[in-house]
N, C-alpha and C positions, 0 to 999 in steps of 0.2 A: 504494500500500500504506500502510497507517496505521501510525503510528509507535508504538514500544512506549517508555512511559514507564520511568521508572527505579523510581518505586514501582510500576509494574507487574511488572517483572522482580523485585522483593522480594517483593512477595505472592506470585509463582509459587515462589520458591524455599524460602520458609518452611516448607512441609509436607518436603522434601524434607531440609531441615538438620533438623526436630524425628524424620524417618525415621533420619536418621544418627546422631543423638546415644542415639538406644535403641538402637539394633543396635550402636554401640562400647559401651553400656551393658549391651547381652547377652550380645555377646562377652568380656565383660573382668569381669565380676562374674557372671554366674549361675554357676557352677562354686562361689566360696563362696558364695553365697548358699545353696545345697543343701548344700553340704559345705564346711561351714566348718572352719577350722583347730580344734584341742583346746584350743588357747591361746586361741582367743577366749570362747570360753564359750556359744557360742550350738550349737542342737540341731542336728547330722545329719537333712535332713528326706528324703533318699532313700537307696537301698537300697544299701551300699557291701560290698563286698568280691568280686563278680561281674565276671568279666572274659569280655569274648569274645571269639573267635578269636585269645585269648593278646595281645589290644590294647584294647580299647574296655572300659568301665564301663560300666554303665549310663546314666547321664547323657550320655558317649560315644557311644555305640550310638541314644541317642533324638536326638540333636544329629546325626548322621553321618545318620539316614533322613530328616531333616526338611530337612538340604542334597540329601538324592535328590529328596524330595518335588518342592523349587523347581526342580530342574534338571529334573525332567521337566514340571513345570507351566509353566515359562516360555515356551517355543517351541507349546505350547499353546494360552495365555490371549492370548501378542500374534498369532496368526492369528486365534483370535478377535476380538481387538479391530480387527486389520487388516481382515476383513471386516464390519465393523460399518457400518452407514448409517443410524444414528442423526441424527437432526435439529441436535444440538447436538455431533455430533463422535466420532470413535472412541473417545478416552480419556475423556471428562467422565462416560457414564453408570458407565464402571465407576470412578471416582473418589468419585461420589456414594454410588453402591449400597454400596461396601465398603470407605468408612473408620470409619466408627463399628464393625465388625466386626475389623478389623486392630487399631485400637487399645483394642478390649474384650481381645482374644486378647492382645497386647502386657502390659498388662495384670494380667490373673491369670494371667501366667506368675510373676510373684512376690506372688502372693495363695493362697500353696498353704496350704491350709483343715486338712490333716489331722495328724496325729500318728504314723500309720502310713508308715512309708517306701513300702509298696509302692502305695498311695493315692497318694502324691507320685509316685511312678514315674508312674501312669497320669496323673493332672495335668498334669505338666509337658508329657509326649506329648502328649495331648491340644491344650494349648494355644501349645506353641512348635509343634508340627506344624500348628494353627488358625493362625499366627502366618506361618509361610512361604507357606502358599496366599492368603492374605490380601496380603501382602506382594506377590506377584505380582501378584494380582488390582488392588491400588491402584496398584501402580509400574507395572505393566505393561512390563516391559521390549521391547525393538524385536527384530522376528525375525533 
């Protein structure tokens, strides 16, 4: 068996630490990033004062489908991938095919273009729900 170098194990793990440092970056700031405090000065860019089922916001509620999203897409895309017989391996084509697509959705999840909260509503869904299937499809988690 041939040996794995030391810079080879850093190349491998580098997408993997730049996956991690946006998603503690998602987790921990996009809530103000959309709804920032009154004291900072900067604009409410989604739609606040809607609660559902007496718990979730808006922002709530698109965050809470877009963890259903992954959890059903996960056991999924790695039997997918587990059946794959691809020439260069199970995971490489789907690494190839869908990182520049994971990190466009990463992305303009805080490139929200409008002025209209309810615009910002459907953006952020759009793109952090682009964000989890993506997120799948490059990480591909094991079944």
């Amino acid at each position: 068996m041939k040996k794995i170098t030391r810079r080879s194990i850093v190349l491998y793990c580098l997408p993997l630490f730049a996956v991690g440092l946006f998603t503690t970056m998602l987790n921990n700031y996009l809530i103000y990033f959309y709804q920032p405090t009154a004291a900072s000065g900067l604009p409410t860019l989604i739609t606040q004062g809607y609660v559902f089922a007496g718990v979730l916001t808006v922002i709530g509620l698109i965050k809470a489908l877009g963890h259903i999203i992954d959890a059903v897409s996960d056991p999924i895309v790695a039997s997918l991938s587990d059946k794959s017989g691809h020439r260069d391996g199970r995971r490489i084509p789907f690494l190839r095919r869908f990182a520049v697509p994971f990190a466009l959705c990463a992305l303009l999840i805080f490139c929200s273009p409008f002025d209209t909260p309810l615009l910002n509503d459907i953006w952020l869904a759009v793109f952090i729900w682009g964000y989890y299937i993506f997120y799948t499809l490059y990480m591909i988690p094991p079944p």
